[in-house]
DSSP file (Angstrom, degrees, kcal/mol; ACC not computed):
  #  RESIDUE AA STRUCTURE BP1 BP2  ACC     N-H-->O    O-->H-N    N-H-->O    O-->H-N    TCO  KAPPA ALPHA  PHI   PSI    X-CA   Y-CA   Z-CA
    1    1 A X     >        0   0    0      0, 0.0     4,-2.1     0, 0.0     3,-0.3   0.000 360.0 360.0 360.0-174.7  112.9  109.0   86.4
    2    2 A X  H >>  +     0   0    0      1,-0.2     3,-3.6     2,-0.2     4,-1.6   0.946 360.0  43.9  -9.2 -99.9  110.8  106.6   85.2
    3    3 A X  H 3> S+     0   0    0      1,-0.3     4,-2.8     2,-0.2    -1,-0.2   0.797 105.5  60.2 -27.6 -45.6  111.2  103.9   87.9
    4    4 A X  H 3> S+     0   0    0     -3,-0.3     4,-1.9     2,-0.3    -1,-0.3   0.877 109.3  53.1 -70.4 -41.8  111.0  106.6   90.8
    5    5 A X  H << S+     0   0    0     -3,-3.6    -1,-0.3    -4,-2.1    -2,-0.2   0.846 101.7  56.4 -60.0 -39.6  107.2  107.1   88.8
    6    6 A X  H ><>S+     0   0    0     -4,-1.6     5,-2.0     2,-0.2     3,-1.5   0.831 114.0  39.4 -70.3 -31.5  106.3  103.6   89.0
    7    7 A X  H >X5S+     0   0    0     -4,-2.8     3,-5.5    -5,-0.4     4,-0.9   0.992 104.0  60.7 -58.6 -77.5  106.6  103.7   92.6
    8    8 A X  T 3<5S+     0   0    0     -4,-1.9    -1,-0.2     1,-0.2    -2,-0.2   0.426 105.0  48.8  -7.5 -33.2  105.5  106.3   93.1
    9    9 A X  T <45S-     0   0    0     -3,-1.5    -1,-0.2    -4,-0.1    -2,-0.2   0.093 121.9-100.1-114.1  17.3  102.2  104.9   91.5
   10   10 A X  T <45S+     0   0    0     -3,-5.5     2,-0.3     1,-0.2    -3,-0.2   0.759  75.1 145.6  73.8  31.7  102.5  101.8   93.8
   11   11 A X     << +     0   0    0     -5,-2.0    -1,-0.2    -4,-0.9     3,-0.1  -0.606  16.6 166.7 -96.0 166.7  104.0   99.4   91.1
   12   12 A X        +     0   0    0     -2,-0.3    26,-3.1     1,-0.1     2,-0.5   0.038  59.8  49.7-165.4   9.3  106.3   97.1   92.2
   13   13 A X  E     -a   38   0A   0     24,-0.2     2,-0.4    -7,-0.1    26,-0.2  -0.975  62.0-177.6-165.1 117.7  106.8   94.6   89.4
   14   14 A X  E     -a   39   0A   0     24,-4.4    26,-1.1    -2,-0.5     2,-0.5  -0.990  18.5-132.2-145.3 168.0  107.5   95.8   85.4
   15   15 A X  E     -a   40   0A   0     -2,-0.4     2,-0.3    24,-0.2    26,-0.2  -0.865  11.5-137.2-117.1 129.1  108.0   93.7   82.3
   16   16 A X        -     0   0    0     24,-0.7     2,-0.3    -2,-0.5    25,-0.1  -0.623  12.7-163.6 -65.1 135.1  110.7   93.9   79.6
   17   17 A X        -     0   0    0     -2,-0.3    27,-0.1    25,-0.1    25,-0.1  -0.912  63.6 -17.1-113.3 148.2  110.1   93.6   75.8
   18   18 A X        -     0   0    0     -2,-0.3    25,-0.1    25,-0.3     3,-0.1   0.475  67.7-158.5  18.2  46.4  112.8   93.0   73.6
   19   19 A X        -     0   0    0     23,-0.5    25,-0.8     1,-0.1     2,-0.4  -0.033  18.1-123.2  -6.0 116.3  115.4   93.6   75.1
   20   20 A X    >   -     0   0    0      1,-0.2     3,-0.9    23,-0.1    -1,-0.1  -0.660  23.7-158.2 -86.6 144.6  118.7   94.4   72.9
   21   21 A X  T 3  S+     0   0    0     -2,-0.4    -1,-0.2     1,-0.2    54,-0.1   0.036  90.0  60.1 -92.9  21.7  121.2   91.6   74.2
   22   22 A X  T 3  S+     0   0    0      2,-0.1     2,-0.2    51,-0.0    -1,-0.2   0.048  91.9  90.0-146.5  25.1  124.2   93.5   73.1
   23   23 A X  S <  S-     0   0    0     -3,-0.9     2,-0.4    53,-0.1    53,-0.0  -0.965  83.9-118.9 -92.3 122.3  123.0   96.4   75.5
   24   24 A X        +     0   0    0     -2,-0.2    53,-0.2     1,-0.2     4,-0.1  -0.737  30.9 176.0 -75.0 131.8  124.2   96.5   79.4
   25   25 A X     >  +     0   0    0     51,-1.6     4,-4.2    -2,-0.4     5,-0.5   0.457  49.2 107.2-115.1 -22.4  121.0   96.3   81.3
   26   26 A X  H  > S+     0   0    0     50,-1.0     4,-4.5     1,-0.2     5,-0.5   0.734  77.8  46.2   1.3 -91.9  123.2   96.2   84.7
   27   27 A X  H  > S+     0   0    0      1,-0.3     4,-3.8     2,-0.2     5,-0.3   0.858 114.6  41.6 -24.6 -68.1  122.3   99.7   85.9
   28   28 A X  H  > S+     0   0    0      1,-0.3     4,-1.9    -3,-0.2    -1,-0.3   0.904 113.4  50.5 -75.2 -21.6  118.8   99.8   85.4
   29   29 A X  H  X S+     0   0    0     -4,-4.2     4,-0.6     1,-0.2    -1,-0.3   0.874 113.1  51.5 -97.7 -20.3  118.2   96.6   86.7
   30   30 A X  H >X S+     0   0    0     -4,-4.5     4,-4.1    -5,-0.5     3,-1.1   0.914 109.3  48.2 -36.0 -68.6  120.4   97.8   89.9
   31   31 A X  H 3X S+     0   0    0     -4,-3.8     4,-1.1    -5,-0.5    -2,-0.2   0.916 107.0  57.1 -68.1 -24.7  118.5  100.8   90.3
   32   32 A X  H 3<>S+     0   0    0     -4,-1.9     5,-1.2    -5,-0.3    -1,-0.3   0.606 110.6  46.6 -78.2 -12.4  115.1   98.6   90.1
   33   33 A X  H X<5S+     0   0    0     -3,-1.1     3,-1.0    -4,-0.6    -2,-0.2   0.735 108.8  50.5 -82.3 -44.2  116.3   96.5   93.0
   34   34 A X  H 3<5S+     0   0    0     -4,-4.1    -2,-0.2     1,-0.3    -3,-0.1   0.926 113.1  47.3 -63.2 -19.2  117.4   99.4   95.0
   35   35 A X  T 3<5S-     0   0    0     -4,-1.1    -1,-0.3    -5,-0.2    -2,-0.2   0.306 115.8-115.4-102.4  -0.8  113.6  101.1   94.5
   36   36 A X  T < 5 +     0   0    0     -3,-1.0     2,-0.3     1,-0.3    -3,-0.2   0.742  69.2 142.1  84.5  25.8  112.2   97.7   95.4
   37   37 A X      < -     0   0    0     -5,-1.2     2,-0.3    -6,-0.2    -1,-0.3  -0.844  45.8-135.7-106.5 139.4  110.5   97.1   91.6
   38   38 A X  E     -a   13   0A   0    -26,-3.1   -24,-4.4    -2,-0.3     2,-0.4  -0.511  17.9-147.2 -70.3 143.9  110.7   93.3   90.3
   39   39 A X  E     -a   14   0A   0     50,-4.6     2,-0.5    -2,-0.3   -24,-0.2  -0.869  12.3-164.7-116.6 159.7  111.7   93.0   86.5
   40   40 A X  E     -a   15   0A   0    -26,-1.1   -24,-0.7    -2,-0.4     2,-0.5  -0.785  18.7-153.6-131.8 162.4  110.5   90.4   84.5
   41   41 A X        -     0   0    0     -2,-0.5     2,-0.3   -26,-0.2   -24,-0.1  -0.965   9.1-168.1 171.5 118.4  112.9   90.3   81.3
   42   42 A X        -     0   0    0     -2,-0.5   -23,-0.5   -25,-0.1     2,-0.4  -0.837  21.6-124.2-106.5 152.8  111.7   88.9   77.8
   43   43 A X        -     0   0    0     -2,-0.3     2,-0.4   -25,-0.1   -25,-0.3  -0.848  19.9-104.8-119.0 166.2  113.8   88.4   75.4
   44   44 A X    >   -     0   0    0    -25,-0.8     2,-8.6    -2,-0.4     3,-0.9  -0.245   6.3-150.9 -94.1 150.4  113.9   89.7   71.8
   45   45 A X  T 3  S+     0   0    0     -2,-0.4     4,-0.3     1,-0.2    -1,-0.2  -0.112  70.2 110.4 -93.6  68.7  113.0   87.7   69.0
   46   46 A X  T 3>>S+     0   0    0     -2,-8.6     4,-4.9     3,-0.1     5,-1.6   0.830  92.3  40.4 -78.8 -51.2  115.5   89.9   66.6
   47   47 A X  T <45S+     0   0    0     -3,-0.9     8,-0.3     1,-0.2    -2,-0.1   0.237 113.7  52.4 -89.4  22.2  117.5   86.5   66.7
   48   48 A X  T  45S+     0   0    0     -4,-0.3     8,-1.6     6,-0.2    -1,-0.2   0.585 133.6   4.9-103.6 -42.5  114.3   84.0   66.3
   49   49 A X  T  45S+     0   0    0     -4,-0.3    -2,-0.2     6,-0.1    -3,-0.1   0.715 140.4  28.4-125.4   2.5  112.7   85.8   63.0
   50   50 A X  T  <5S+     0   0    0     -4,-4.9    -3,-0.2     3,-0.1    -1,-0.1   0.507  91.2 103.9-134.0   9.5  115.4   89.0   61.5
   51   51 A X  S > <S-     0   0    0     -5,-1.6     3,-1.1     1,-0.1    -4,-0.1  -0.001  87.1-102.8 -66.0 177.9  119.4   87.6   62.7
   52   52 A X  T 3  S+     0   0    0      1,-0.3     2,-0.4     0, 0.0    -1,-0.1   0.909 117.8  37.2 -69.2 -23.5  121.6   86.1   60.1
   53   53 A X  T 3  S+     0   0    0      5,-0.0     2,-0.4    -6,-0.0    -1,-0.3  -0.438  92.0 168.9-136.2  47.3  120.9   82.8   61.3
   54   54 A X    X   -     0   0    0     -3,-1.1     3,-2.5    -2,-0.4     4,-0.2  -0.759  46.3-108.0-112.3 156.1  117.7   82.9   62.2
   55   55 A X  G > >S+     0   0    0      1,-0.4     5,-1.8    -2,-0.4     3,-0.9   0.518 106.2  47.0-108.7 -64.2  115.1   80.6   63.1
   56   56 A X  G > 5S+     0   0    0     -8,-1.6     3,-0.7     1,-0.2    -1,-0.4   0.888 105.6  59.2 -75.8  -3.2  112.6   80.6   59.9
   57   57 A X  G < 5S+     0   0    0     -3,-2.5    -2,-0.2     1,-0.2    -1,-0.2   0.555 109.9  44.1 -85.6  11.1  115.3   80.1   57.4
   58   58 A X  G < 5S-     0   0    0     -3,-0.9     3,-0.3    -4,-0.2    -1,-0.2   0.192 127.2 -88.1-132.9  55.3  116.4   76.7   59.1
   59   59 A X  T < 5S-     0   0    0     -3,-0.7    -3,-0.1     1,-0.3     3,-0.1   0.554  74.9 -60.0  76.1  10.5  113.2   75.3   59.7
   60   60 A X  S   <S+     0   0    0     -5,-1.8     2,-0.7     1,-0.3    -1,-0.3   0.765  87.4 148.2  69.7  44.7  112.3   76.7   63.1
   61   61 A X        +     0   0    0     -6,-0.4    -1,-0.3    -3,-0.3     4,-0.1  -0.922  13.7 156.6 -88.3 111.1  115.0   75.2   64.4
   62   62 A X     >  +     0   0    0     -2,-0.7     4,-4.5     1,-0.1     5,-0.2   0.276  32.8 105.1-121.5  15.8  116.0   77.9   67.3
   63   63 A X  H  > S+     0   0    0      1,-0.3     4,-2.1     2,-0.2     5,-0.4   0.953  83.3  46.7 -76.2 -43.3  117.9   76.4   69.9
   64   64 A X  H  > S+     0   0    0      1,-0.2     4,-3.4     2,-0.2    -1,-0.3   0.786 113.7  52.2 -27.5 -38.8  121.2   77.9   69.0
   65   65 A X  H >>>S+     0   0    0      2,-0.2     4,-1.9     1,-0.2     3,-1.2   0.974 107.9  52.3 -73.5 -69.7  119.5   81.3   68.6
   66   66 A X  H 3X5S+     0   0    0     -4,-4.5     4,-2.2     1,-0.3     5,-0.4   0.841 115.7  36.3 -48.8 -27.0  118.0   80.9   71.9
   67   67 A X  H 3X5S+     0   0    0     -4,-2.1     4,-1.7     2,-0.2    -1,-0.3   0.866 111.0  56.8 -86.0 -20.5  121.2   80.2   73.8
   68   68 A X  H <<5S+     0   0    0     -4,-3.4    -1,-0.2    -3,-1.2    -2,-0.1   0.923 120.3  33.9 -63.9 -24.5  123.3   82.3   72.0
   69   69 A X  H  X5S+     0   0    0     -4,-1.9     4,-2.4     2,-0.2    -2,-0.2   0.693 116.5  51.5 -78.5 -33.9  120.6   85.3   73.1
   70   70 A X  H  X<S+     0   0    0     -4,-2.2     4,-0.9    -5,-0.5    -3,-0.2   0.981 111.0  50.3 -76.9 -44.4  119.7   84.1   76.4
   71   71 A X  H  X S+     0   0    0     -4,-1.7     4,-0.5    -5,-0.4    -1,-0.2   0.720 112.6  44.1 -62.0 -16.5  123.6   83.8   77.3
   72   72 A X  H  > S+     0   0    0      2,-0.2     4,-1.2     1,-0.1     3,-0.3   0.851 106.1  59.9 -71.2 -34.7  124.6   87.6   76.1
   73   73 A X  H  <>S+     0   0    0     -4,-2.4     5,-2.0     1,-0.3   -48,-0.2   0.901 118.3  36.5 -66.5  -8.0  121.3   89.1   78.0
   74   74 A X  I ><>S+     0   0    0     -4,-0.9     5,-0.7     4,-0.2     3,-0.5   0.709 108.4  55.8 -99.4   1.0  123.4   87.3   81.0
   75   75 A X  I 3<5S+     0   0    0     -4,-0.5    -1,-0.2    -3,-0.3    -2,-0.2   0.320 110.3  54.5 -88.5   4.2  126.8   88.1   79.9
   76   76 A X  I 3<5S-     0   0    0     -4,-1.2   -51,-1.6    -3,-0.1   -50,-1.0   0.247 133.2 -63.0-130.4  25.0  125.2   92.1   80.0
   77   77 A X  I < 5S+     0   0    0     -3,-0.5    -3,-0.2     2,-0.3    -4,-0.1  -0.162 106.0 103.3 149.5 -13.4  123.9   92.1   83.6
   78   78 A X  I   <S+     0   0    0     -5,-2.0     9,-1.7     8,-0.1     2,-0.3   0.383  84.6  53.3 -62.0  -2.1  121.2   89.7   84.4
   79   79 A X  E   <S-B   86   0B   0     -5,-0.7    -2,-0.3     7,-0.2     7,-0.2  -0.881  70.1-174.2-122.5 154.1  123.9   87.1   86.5
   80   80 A X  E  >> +B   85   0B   0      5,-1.8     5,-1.1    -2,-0.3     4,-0.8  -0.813  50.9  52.7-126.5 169.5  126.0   88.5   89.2
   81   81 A X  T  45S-     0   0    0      1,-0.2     3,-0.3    -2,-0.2     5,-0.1   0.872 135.1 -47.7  43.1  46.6  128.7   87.2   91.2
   82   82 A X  T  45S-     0   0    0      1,-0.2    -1,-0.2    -3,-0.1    -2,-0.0   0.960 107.9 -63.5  68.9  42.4  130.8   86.1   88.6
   83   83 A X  T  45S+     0   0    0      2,-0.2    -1,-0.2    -9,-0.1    -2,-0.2   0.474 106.2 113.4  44.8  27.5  127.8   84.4   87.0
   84   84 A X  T  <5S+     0   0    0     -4,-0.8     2,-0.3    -3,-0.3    -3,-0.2   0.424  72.2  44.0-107.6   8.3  127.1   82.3   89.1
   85   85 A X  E   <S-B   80   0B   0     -5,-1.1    -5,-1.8     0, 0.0    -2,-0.2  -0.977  72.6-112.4-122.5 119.9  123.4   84.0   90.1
   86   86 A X  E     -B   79   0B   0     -2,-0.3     2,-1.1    -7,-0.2    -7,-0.2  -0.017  52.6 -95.2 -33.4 151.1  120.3   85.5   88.5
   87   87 A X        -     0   0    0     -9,-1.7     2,-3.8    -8,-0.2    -1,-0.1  -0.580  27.6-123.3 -76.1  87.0  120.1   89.2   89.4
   88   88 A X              0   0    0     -2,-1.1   -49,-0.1     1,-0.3    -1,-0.1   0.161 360.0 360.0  14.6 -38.7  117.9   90.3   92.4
   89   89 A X              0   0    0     -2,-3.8   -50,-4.6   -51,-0.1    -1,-0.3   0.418 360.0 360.0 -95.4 360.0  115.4   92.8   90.4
């Protein structure tokens, strides 16, 4: 697939955009450890500027948003071992 191409083309390192947080990212980010590519994980600003509760209608206030987002994208594979670690990749 994909990854097996970035290697392939001597890449080692690839960057996430928006990322859906209510997607498990588990797998791929498994299979980018085992092929020896780093991930770098963004998260997506669905819940900064188009969620119900989002960030311009309450004055750019966005910490809620961010922790509610930042905790799914780890509740969907980015911690391991019972959350108590980042994932490897």
């Amino acid at each position: 697939g994909d990854l097996q191409l970035i290697k392939d083309m001597g890449g080692n390192t690839i960057r996430m955009y928006g990322n859906d947080a209510n997607t498990s990212h588990r797998a791929f980010l498994d299979l980018a450890y085992k092929k020896g590519i780093d991930v770098i994980a963004g998260m997506s600003d669905f819940g900064f500027t188009q969620g119900p509760d989002n960030c311009l209608i309450n004055d750019w206030y966005c910490y809620d948003e961010a922790y509610f987002f930042y905790h799914k994208n780890l509740l969907m594979g980015f911690a391991i071992d019972d959350f108590k670690r980042y994932h490897p990749a």
